[in-house]
N, C-alpha and C positions, 0 to 999 in steps of 0.2 A: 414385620414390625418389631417383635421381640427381638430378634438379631438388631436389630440397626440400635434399639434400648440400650442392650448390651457394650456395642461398640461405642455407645457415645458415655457412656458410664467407665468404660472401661481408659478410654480418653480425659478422664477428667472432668467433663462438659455438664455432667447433669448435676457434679455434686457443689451444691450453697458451700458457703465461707463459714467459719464460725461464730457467734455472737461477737466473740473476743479481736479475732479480725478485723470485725466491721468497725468496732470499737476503735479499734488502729487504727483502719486505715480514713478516717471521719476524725482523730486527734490529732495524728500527724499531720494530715488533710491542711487542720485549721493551724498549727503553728505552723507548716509550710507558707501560708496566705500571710497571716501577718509576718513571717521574715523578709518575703519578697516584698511587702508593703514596701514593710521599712527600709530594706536595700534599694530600692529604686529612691524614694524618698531621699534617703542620706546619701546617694551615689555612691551605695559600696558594692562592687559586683561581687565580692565573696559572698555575701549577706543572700544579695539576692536569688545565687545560684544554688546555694545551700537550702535556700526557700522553694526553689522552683523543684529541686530533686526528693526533698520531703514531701514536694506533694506530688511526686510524678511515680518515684521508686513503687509504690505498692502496688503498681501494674506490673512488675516486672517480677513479684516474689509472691510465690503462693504458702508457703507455710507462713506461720503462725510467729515461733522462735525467729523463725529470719527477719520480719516487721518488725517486731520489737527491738530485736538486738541492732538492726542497721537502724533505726529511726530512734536511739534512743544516743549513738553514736552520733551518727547527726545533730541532733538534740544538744549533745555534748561539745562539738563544735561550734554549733550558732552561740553558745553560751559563749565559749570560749571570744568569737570572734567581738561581740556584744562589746566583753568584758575590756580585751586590748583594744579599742576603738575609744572606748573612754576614757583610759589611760594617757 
């Protein structure tokens, strides 16, 4: 039983996220949701797929720094995309 503990710790498996993480991946989450609203709404696939990937990316990235800096990237995109859409 200790051994298999072991292996599954040493895997990854048994250790939680951090506060800060969950915090991520629950803000990203939600402007992910409303980008995608909004791209399906206004038919603009950029919109929507920039929404669908902010909220999907944090399955795919386990540190901490990498959430932030790709979702904040992202983040900086949807802006971007917002912005010349209005224009």
């Amino acid at each position: 039983m200790q051994d298999t503990l072991q292996q599954l710790t040493a895997l990854g498996l048994l250790d939680l996220p951090s506060p800060s993480y969950l915090f991520g991946l629950v803000v990203f989450g939600l402007i992910g949701m409303m980008a995608y609203s909004s791209g399906r709404k206004k038919s603009n696939s950029k919109i929507k797929w920039m929404g669908i990937s902010l909220m999907f990316y944090p399955y795919a990235v386990s540190q901490t720094w990498a959430l932030y800096s790709v979702g904040v990237l992202l983040c900086v995109g949807l802006f971007l995309s917002y912005r010349s859409e209005s224009n």
